[in-house]
KETINU-506034 format. One record per residue: residue in three letters; x, y, z of N, C-alpha, C in turn. Coordinates in steps of 0.1 Angstrom, whole numbers, padded with zeros to 4 digits, always signed. Layout:
// residues N
ALAXYZXYZXYZ...
This chain:
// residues 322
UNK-0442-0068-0230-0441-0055-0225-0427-0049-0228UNK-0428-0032-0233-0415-0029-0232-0410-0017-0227UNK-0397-0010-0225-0396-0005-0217-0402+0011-0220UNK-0404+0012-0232-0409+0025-0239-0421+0027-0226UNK-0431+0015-0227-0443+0019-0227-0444+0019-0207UNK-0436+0007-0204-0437+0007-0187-0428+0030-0180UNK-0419+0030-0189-0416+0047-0186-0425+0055-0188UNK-0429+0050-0196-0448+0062-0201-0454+0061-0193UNK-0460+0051-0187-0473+0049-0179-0464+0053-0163UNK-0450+0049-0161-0446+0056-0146-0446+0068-0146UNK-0442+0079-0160-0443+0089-0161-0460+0097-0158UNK-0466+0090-0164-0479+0090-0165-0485+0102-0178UNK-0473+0094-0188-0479+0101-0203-0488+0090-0210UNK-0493+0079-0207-0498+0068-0215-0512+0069-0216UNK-0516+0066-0228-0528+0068-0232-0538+0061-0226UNK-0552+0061-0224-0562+0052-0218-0557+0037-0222UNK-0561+0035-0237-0553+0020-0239-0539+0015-0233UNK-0532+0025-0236-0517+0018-0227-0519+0021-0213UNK-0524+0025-0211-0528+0022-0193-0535+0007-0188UNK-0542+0005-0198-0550-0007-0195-0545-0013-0200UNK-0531-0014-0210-0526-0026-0215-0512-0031-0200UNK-0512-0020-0194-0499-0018-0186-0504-0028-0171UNK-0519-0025-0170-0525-0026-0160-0526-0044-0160UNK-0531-0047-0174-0531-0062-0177-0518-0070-0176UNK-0509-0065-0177-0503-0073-0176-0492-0070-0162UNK-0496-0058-0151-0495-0062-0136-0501-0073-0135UNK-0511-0078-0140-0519-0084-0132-0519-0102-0131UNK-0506-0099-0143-0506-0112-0149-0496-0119-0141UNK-0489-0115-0132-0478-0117-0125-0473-0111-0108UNK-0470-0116-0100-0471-0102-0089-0456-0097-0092UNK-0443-0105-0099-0433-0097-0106-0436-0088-0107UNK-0447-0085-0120-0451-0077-0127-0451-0065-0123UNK-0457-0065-0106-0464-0055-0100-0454-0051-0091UNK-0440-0055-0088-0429-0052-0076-0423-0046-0089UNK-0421-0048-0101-0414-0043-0110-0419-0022-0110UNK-0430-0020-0112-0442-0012-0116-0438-0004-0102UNK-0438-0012-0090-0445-0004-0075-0427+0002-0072UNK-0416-0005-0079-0400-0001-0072-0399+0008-0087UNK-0403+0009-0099-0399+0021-0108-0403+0034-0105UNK-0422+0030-0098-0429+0044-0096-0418+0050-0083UNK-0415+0041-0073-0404+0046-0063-0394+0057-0068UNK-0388+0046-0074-0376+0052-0078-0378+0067-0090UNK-0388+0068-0099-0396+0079-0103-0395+0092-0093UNK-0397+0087-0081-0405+0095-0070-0391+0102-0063UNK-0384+0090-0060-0366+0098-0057-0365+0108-0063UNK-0361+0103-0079-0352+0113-0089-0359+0129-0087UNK-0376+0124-0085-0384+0140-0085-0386+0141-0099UNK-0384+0132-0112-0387+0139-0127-0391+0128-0136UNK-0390+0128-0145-0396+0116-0157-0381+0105-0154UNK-0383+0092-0153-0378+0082-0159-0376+0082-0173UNK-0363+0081-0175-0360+0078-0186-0351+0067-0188UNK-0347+0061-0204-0341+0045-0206-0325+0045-0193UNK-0318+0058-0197-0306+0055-0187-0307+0052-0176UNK-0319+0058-0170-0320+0055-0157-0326+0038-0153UNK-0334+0034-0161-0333+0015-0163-0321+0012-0162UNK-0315+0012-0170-0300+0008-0174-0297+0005-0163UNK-0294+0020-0155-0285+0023-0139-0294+0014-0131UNK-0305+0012-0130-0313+0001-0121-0311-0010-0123UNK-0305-0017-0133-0307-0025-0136-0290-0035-0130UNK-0280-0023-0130-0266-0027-0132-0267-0025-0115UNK-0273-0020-0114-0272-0012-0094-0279-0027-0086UNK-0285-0033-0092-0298-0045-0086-0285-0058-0086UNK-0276-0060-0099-0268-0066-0100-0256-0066-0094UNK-0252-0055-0090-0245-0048-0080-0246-0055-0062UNK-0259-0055-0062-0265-0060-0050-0260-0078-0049UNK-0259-0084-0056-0252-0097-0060-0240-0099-0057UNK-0232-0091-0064-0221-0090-0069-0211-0085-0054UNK-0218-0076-0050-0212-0071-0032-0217-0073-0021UNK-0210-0079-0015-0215-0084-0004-0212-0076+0006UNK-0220-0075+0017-0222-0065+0030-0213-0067+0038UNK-0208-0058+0041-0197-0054+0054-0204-0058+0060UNK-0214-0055+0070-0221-0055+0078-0233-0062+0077UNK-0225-0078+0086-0234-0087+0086-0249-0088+0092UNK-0261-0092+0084-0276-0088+0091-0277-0090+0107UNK-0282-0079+0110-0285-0084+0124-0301-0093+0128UNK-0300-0102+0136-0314-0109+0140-0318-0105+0154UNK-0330-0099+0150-0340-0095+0163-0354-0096+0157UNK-0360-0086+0169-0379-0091+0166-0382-0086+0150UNK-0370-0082+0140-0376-0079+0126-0367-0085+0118UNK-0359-0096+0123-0349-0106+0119-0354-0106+0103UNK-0363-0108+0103-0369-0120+0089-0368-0108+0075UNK-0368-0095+0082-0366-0082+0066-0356-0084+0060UNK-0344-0088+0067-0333-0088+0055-0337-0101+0045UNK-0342-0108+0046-0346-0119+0041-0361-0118+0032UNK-0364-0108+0038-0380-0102+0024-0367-0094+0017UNK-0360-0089+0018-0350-0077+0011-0344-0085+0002UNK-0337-0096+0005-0327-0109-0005-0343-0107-0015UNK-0350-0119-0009-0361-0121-0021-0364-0110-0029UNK-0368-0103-0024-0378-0087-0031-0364-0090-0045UNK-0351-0083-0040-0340-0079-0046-0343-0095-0062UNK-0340-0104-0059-0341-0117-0067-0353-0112-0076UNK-0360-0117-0072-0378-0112-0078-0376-0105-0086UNK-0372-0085-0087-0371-0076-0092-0360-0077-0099UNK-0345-0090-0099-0335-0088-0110-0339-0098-0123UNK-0350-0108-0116-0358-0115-0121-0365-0108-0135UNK-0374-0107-0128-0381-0096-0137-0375-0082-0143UNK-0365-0074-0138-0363-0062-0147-0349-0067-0155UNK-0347-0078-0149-0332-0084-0157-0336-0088-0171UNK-0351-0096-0168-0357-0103-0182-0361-0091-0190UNK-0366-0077-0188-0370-0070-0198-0358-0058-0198UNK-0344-0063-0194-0333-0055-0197-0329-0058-0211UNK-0331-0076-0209-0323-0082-0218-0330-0086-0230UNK-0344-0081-0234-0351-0080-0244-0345-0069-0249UNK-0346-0060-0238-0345-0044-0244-0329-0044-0252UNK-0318-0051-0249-0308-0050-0256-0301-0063-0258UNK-0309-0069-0262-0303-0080-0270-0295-0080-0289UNK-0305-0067-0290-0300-0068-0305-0287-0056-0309UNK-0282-0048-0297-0270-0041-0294-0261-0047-0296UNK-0250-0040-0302-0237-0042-0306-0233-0048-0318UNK-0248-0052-0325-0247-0060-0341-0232-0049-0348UNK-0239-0032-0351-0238-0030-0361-0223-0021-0363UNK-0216-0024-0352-0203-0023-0349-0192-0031-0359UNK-0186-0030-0364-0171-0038-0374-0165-0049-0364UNK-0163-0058-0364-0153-0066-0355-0144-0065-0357UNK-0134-0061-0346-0117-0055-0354-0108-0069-0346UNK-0113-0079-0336-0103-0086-0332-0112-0099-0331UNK-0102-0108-0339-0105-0123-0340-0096-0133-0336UNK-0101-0143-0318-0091-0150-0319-0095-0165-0322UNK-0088-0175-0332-0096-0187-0333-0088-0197-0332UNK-0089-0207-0319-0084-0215-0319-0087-0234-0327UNK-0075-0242-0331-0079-0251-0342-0074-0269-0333UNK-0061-0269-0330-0056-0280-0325-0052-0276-0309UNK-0054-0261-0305-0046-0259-0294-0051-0251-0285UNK-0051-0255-0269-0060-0244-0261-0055-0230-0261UNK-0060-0218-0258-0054-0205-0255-0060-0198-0248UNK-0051-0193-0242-0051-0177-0233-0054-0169-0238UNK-0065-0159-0237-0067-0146-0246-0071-0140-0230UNK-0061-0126-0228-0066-0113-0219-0074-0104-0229UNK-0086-0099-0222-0091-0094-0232-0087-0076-0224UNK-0091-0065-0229-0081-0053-0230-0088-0046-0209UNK-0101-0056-0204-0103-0051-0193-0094-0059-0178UNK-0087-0071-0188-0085-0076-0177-0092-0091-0174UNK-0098-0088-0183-0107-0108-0182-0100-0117-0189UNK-0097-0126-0182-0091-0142-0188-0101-0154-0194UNK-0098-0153-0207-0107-0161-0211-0099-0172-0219UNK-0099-0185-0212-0094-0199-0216-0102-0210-0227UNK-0094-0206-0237-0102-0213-0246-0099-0226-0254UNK-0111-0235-0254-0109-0249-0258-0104-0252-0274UNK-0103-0259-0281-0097-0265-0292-0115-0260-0305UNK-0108-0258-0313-0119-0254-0327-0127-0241-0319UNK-0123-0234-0312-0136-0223-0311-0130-0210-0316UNK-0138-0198-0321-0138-0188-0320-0143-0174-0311UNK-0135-0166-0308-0140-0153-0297-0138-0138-0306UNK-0146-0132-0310-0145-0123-0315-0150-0111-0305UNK-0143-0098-0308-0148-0085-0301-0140-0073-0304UNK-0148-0060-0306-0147-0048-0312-0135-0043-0303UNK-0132-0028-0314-0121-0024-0313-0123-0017-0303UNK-0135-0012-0299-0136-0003-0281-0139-0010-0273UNK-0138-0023-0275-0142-0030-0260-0133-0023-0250UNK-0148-0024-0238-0143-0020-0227-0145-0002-0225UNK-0147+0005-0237-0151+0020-0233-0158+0020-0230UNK-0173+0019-0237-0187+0020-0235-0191+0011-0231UNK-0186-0002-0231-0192-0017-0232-0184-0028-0232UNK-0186-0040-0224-0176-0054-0228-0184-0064-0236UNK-0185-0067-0243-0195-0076-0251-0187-0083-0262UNK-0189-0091-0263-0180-0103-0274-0189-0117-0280UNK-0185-0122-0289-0195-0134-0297-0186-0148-0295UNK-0190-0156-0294-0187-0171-0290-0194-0177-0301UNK-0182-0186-0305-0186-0198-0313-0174-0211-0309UNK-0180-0220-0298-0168-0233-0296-0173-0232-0280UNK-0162-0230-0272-0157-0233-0260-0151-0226-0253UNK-0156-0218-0242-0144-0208-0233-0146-0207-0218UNK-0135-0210-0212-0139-0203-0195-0138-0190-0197UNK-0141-0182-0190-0142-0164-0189-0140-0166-0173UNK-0133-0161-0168-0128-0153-0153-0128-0140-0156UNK-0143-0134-0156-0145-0121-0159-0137-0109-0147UNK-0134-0100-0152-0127-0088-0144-0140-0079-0142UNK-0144-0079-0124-0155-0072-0120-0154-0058-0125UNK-0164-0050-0131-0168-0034-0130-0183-0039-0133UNK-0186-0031-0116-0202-0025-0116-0210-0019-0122UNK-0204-0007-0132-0214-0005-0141-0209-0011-0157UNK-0202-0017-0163-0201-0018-0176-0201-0039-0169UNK-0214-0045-0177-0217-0055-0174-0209-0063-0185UNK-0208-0077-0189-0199-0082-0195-0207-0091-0203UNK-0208-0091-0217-0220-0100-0225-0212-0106-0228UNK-0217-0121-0233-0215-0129-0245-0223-0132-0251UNK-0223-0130-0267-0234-0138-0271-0231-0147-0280UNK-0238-0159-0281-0231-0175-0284-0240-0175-0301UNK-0235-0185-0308-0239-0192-0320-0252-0195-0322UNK-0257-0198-0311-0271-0204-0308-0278-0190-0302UNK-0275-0178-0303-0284-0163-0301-0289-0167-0286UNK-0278-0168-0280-0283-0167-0263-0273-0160-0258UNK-0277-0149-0248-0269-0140-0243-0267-0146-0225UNK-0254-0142-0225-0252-0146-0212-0244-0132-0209UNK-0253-0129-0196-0246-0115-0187-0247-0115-0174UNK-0231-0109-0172-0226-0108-0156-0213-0098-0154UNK-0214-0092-0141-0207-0082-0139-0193-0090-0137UNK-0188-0097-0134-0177-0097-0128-0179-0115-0117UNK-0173-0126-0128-0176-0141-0121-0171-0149-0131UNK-0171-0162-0128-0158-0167-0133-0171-0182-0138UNK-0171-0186-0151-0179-0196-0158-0175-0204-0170UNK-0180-0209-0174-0177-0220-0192-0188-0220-0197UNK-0182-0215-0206-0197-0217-0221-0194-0226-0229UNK-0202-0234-0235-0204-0242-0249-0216-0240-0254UNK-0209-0237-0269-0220-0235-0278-0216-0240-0297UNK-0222-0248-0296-0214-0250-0315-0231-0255-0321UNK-0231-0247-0336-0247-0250-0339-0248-0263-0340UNK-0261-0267-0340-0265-0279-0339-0263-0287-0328UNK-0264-0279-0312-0257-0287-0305-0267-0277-0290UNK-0267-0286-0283-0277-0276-0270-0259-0264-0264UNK-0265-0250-0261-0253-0246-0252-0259-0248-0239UNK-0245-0251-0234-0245-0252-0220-0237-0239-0212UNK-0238-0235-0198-0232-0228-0189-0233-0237-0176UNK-0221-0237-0172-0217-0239-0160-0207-0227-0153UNK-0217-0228-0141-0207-0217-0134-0199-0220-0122UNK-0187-0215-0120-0180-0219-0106-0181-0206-0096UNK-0177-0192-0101-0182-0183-0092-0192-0173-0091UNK-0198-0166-0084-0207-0158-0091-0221-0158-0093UNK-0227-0148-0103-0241-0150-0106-0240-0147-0123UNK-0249-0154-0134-0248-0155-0144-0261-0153-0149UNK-0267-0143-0159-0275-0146-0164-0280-0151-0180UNK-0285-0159-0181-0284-0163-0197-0300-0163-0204UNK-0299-0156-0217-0315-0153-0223-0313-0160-0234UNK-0327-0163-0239-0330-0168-0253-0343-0166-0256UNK-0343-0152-0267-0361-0149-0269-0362-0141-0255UNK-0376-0144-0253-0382-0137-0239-0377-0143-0226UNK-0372-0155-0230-0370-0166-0215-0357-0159-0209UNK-0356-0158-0196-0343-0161-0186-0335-0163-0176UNK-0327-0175-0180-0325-0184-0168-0311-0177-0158UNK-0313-0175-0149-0300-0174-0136-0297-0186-0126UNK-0278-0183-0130-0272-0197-0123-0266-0190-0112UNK-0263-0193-0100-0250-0189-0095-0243-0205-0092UNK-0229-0200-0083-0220-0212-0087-0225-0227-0081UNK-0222-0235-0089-0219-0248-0087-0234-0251-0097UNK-0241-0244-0104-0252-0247-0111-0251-0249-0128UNK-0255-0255-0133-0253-0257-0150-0266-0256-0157UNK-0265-0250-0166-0275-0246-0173-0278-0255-0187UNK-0287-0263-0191-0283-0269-0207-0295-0267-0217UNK-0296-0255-0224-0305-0252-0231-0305-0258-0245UNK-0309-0267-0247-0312-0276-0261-0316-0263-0272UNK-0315-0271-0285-0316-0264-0298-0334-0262-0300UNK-0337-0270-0295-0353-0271-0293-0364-0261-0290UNK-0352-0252-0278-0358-0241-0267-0357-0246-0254UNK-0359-0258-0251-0361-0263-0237-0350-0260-0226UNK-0352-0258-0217-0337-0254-0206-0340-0263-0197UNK-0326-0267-0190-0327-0273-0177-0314-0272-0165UNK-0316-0265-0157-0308-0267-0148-0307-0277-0136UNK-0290-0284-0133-0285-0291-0128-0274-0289-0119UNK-0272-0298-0107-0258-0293-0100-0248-0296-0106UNK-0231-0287-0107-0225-0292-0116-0211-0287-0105UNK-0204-0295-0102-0190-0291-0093-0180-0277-0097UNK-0182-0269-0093-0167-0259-0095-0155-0263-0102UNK-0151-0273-0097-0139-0277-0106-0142-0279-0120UNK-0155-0290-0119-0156-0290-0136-0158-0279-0143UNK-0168-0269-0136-0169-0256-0144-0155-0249-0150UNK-0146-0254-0140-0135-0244-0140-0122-0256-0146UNK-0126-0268-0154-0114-0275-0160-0104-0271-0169UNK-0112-0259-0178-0102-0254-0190-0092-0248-0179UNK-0089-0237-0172-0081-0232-0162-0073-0241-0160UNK-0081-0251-0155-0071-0262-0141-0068-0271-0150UNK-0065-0271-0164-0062-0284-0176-0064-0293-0169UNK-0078-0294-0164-0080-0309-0160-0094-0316-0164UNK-0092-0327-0167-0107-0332-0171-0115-0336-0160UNK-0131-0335-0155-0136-0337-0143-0147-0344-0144UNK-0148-0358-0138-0157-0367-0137-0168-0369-0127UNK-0177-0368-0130-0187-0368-0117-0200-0379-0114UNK-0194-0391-0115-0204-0402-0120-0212-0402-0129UNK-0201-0398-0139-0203-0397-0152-0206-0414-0158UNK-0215-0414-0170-0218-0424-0178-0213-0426-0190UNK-0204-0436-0191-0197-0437-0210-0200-0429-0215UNK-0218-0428-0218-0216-0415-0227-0210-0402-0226UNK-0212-0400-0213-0205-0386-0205-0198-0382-0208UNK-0187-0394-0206-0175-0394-0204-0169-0394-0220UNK-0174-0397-0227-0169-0397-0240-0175-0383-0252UNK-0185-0381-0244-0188-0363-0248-0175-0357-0242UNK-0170-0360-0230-0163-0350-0226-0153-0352-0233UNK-0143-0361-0239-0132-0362-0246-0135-0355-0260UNK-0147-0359-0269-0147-0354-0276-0144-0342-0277UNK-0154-0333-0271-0152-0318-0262-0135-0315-0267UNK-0128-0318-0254-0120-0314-0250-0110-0319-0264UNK-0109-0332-0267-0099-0335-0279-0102-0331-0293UNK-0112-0326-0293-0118-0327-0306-0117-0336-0315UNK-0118-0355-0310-0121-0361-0312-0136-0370-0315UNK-0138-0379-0320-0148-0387-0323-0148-0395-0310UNK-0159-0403-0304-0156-0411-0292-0170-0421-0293UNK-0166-0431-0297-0180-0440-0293-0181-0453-0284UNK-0189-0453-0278-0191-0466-0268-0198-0472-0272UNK-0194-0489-0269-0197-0502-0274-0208-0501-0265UNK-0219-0509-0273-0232-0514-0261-0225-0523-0250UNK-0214-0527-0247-0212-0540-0237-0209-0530-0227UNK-0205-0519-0228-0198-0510-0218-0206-0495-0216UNK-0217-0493-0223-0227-0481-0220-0232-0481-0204UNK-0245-0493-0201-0247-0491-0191-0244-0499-0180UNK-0233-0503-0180-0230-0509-0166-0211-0500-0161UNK-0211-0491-0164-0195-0484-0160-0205-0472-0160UNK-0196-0464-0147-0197-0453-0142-0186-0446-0133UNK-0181-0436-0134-0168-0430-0131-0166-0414-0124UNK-0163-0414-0111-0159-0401-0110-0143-0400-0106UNK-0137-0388-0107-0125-0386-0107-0123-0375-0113UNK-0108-0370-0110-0101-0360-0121-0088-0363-0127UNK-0086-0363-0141-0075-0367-0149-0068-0353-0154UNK-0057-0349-0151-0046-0338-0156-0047-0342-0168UNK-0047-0331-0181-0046-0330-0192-0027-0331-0198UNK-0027-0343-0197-0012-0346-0203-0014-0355-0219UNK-0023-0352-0223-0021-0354-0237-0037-0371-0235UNK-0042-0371-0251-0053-0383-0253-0047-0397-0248UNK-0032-0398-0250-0031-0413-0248-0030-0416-0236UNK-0024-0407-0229-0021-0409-0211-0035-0409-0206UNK-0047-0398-0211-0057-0402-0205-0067-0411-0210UNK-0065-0417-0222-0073-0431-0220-0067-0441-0214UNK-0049-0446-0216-0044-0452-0207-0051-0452-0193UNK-0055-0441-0184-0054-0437-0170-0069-0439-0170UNK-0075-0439-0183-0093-0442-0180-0095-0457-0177UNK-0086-0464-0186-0086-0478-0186-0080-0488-0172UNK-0071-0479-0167-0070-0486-0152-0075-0481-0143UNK-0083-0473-0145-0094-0469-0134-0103-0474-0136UNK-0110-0475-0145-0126-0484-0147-0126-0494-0157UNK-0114-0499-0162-0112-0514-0169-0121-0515-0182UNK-0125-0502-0188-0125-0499-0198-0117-0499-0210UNK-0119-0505-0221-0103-0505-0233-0109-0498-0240UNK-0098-0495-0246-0102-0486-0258-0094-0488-0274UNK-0096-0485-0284-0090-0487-0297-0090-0477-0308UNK-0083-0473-0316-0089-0466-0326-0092-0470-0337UNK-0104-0469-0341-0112-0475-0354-0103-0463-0362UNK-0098-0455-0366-0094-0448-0376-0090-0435-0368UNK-0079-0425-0376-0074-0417-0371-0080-0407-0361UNK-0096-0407-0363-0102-0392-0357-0111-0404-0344UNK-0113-0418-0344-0126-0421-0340-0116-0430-0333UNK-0123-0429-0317-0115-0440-0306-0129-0446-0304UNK-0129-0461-0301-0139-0474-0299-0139-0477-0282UNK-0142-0470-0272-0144-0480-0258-0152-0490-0260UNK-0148-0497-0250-0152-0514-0253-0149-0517-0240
């Protein structure tokens, strides 16, 4: 379904077939049909045709609803339970009009020039980007983004590793879109992306609400949730601690009963080293904690007297736990 055809049929310019094709697929869903029954509404406010800007504004306003929280806390009486159909309805409908926002412009901002490239190789960095967003970036990634960011639009391309502590504005929403062609959008919240091809991206978020697409599919985290969408298509979301979401910031590495293997993804990650574990030490060690980023050797030293793990290097790039 797309948004041409759902404004035609609210307007009620749609042909007998696109009526029945509109109709089929309410039916396929009751989304479908809260999407259909709150546009014909909102149709009925304005008093005139729906048109695309006006999605748009629905779409950033619903998000909005997320993003700001009420002065005025719900009251409970004999109709207690409405604010509580209101949360849901609101979910449901960012559910659904979020998923056919983010079809409708996924392929926005291609045909723009990139005029700013920043790429990090052996060293983390700070990049402010021109609205006020901090975005802390890991070792080998790149962040690219046009010379108007921020007039019309905040949108930028990922390839590696970045926290973003986005700078809230309610109507200009904040894209990224990663290596692996998955868009992740949010007004104003604070998260970590990884994405390098051949590799599943992940999101973790610490504050906030995030949403991330791939194709038709899309998934929403808010904080303390991780998202790991394989190269395959498959997604899966997990609980994932704030701090860890938020390690680039806090230069600190964050263990959560983590498994060798875990634990040695994460160094790689972070050092842009090689890391392999011996079969004698895979499955019987498990570790949580947090280690300050003071350089590879202090924190395998500091791995090793906490979980009596050794370690070696087989060659310059590749460390051996054992």
């Amino acid at each position: 379904m797309n948004w041409e055809l759902l404004i035609n049929y609210v307007n009620g310019t749609c042909s007998p077939e696109e009526q029945e094709q509109v109709k089929n697929w309410v039916n396929e869903q009751r989304e479908h049909y809260y999407v259909v029954v709150y546009l014909q509404e909102r149709q009925k406010k304005l008093n005139k045709p729906l048109h695309q800007t006006d999605i748009d504004e629905e779409w950033l306003r619903l998000l909005g609803r997320i993003f700001t929280p009420s002065v005025t806390p719900p009251k409970r009486g004999s109709n207690g339970p409405n604010w509580l159909i209101g949360i849901a309805a609101t979910l449901i409908l960012i559910s659904s009009l979020g998923t056919l926002w983010f079809l409708q412009h996924r392929g926005t901002g291609a045909e723009t020039v990139a005029a700013q490239t920043v790429a990090t190789r052996n060293n983390q960095e700070l990049v402010i980007l021109p609205d006020g967003t901090h975005v802390y970036m890991a070792l080998n990634s790149k962040l690219v983004y046009q010379s108007d960011f921020g007039q019309s639009k905040r949108e930028v391309t990922l390839n590696g590793e970045a926290f973003f502590d986005v700078k809230h504005q309610t109507k200009a929403p904040f894209i990224i879109r990663t290596i692996n062609h998955h868009t992740v959008t949010v007004l104003g919240t604070s998260f970590n992306v990884y994405s390098r091809a051949n590799h599943s991206t992940e999101v973790k978020v610490a504050t906030g609400l995030v949403g991330v697409s791939r194709g038709n599919k899309t998934e929403y985290l808010k904080a303390g949730q991780q998202l790991v969408w394989s190269d395959i298509g498959s997604a899966m979301v997990r609980s994932v601690s704030p701090r860890e979401a938020a390690g680039l910031p806090l230069q600190t590495l964050v263990f959560d009963n983590d498994s060798i293997d875990a634990i040695a993804t994460k160094i790689e990650r972070w050092y842009n080293v090689k890391v392999e574990a011996a079969l004698s030490v895979q499955k019987y060690h498990r570790f949580s904690g947090e280690m300050k980023d003071t350089g590879l050797e202090n924190l395998l030293k500091g791995l090793q007297y906490a979980t009596g793990i050794h370690y070696k290097y087989k060659d310059q790039h590749t460390i051996l736990l054992f």
